[in-house]
C-alpha positions as CSV (number, residue, x, y, z in Angstrom):
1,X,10.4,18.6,-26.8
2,X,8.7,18.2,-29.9
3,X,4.9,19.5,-31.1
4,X,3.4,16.2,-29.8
5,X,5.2,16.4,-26.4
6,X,4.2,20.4,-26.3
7,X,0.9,18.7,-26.4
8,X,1.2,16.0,-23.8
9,X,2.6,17.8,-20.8
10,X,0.6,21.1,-21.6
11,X,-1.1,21.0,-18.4
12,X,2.4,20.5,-16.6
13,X,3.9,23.5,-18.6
14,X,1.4,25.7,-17.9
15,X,2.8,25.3,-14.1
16,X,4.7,28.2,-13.2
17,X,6.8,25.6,-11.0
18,X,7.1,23.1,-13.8
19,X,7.0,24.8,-16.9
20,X,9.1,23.7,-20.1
21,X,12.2,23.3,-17.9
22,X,10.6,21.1,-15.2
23,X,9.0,19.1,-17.7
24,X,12.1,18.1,-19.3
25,X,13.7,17.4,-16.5
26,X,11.1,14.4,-15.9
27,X,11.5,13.6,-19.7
28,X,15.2,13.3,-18.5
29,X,14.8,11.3,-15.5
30,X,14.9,7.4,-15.3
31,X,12.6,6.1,-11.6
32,X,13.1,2.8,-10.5
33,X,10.0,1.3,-9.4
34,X,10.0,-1.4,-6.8
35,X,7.0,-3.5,-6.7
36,X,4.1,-3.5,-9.1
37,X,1.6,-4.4,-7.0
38,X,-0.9,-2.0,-5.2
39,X,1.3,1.1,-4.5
40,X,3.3,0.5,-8.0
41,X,0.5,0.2,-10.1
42,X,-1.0,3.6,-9.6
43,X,2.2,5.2,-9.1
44,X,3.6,3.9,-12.4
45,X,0.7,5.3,-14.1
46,X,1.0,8.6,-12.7
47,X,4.8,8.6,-13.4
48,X,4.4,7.2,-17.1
49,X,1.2,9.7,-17.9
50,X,2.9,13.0,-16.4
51,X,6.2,12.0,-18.7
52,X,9.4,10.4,-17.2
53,X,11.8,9.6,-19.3
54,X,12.6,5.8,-18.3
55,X,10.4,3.0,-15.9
56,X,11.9,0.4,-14.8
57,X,9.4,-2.4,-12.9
58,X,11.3,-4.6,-10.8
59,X,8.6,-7.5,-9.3
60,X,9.0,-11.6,-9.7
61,X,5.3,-11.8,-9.2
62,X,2.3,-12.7,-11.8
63,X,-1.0,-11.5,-12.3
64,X,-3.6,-13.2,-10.5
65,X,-7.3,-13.0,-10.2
66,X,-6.9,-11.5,-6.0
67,X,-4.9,-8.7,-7.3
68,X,-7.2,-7.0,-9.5
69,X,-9.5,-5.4,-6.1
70,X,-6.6,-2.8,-6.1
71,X,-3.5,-3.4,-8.3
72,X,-5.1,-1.2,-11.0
73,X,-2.3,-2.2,-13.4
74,X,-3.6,-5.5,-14.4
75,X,-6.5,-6.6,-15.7
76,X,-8.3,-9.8,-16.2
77,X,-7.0,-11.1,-19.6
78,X,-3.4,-10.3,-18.3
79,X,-3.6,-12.7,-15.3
80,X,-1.1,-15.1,-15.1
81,X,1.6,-12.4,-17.1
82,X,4.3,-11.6,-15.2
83,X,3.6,-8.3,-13.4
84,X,5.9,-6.6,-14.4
85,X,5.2,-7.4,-18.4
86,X,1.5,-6.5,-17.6
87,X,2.4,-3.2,-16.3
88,X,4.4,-2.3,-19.3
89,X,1.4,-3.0,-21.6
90,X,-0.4,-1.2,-19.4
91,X,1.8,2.0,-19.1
92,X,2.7,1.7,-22.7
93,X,-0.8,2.3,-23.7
94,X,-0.7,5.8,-21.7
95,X,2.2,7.1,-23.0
96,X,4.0,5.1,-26.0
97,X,6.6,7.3,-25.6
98,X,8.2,6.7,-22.6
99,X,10.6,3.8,-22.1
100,X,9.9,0.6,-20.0
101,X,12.3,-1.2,-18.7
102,X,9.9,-4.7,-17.2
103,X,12.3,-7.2,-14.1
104,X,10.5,-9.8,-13.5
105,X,13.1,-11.2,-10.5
106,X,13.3,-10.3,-7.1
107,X,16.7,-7.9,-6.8
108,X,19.1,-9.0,-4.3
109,X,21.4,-6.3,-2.7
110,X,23.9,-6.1,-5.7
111,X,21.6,-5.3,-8.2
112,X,19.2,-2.6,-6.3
113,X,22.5,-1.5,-5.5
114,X,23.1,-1.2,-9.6
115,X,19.4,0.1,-10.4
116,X,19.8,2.9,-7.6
117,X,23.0,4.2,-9.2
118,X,21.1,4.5,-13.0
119,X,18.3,6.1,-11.3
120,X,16.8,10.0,-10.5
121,X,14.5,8.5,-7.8
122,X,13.9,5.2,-6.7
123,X,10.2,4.6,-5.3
124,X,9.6,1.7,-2.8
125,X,5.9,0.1,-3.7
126,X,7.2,-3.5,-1.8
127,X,5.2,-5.4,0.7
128,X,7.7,-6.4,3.5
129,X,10.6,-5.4,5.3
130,X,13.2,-7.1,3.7
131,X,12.9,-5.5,0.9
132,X,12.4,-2.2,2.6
133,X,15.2,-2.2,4.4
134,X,17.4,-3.7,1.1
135,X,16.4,-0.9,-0.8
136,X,16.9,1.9,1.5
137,X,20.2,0.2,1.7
138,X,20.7,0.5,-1.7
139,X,19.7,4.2,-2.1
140,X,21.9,5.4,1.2
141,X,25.2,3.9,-0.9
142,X,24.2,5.2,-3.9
143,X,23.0,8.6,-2.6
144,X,19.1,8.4,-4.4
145,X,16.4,9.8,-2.9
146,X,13.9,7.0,-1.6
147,X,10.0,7.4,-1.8
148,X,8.7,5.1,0.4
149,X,4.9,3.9,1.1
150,X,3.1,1.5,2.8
151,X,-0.7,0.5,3.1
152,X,-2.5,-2.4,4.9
153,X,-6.3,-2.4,6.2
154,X,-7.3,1.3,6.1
155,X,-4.2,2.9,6.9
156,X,-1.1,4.0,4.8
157,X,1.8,5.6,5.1
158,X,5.0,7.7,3.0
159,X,7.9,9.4,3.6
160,X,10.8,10.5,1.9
161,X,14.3,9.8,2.1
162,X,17.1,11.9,1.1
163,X,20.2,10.5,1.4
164,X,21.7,14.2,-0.1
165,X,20.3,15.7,2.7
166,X,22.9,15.5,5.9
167,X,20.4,16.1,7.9
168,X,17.6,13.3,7.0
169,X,16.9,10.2,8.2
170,X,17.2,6.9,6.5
171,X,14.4,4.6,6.3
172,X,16.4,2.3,9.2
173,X,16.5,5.4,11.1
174,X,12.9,5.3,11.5
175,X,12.3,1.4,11.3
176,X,15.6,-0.3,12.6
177,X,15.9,-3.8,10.8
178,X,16.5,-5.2,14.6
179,X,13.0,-3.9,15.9
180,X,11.1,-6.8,15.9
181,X,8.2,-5.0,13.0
182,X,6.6,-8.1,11.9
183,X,5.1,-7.5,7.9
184,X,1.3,-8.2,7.5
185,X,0.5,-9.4,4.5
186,X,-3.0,-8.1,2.7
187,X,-3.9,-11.8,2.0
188,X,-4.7,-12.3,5.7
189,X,-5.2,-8.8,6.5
190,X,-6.7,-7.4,3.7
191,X,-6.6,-3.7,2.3
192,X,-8.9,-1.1,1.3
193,X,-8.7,-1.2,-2.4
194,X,-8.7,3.0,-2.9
195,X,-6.1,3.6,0.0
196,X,-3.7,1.8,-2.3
197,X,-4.4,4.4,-5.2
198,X,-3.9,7.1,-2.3
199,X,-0.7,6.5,-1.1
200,X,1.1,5.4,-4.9
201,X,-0.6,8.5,-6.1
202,X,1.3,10.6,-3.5
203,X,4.3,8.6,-4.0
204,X,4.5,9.6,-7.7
205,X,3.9,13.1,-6.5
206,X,6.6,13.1,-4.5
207,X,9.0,11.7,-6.9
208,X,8.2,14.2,-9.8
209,X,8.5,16.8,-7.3
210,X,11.5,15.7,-6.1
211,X,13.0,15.5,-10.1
212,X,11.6,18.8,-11.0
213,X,12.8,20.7,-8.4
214,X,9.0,21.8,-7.2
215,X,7.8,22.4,-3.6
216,X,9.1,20.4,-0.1
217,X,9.4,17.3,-0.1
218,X,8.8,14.8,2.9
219,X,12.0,14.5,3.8
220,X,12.1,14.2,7.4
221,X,8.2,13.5,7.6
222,X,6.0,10.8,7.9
223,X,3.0,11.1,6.8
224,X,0.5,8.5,7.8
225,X,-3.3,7.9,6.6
226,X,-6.4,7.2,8.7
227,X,-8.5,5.7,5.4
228,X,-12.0,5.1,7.6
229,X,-12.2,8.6,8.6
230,X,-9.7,9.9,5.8
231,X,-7.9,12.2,8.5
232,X,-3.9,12.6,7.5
233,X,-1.3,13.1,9.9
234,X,2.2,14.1,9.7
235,X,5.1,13.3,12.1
236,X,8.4,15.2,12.1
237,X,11.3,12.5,12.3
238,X,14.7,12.8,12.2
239,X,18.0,11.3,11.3
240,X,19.6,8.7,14.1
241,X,23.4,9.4,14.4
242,X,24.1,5.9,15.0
243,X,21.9,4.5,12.0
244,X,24.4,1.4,10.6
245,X,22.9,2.0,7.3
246,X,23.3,5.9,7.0
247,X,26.0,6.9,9.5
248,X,28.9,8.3,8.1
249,X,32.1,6.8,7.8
250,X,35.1,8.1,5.8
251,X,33.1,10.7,4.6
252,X,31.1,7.8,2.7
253,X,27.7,6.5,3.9
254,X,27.9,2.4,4.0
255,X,27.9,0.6,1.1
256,X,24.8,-2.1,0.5
């Protein structure tokens, strides 16, 4: 790290759990943020500010006026923009120094398969189940470490998944693509706009903690939010031996 950098991350150095080692482990990383809506706007921030390496945003979405209540990203005179082009000006203007690498498409299952492989952590901030389950997907074959979150009306929700970990559960362990969940989408349902900044916050925590090495992470946990009376609670879940996505076969899990 240079003078400027000594600088920057001071605050993270002076962690005893971070220090100058942590710290350039996240200078080292490379997350892949999907979505760059609600949960990837503050999330990105957080990621870009406390210093990893390489973004990429992958959303095929533009700005527009409704999005501004929570997707703190954006901003007025960027509506319109591609999301993803907005949130590198945005995160670009925090920290100059970290690369951005902006997608404005919606991945398919080859290339999240591609990102996953080039990235540290991969960080779910979508807003259905498709996507969801294509991602965890993605991460189980090319053995990432998921950060997943959700938010709609006054409740949110994260958990982790750690595909290193033999004994964690896939996102499809917990949410089975053949379950019938039906996505809610906040333009008929609404969303509280600060339980958005909640949950990406907490995402972004988890990531840098799991890329520094700091703590437990919620593997095997799901942590769900109560935003009206701001109570947390966590469930302990585990892995389903006859997951399709994460079972293992050949000594390999799936592929996407």
């Amino acid at each position: 790290m240079n003078d400027n950098q000594l600088l920057r991350y001071s605050r993270h150095i002076l962690l005893d759990d971070i220090g100058i080692e942590g710290q350039q482990r996240l200078l080292d990383a490379h997350a892949v943020i999907v979505g760059a809506g609600g949960l990837g706007s503050p999330a990105a921030l957080y990621l870009a500010s406390g210093g990893i390496g390489r973004i990429t945003l992958v959303d095929d979405d533009t700005v527009d006026l409704t999005n501004l209540q929570r997707q703190v990203m954006h901003t007025t005179d960027r509506i319109g923009q591609p999301k993803v082009e907005s949130g590198r000006a945005a995160l670009l203007a925090i920290n100059p120094e970290v690369e951005i690498v902006a997608l404005a498409e919606r991945a398919g299952p080859e290339r999240l398969l591609e990102l996953a492989r080039s990235a540290s952590v991969v960080l779910d901030c979508s807003d259905n189940f498709a996507t969801r389950h294509a991602v965890n997907r993605a991460c189980v074959a090319a053995g990432v470490p998921l950060v997943s979150g959700a938010a709609i009306r006054f409740d949110g929700q994260l958990s982790v998944f750690d595909p290193r970990r033999a004994e964690a559960p896939c996102y499809a362990c917990l949410f089975p693509e053949d379950s019938g969940f039906e996505d809610v989408a906040c333009s008929t349902m609404g969303v509280f706009a600060p339980l958005v900044g909640i949950v990406g916050a907490v995402q972004a925590a988890e990531a840098m903690k799991l890329i520094a090495g700091v703590g437990r992470p919620l593997a095997g946990r799901l942590l769900m939010l109560d935003g009206k009376y701001m109570e947390w609670t966590a469930v302990k879940v585990a892995r389903n031996a006859g997951c399709p996505v994460c079972a293992v076969r050949g000594g390999k899990p799936d592929a996407v």
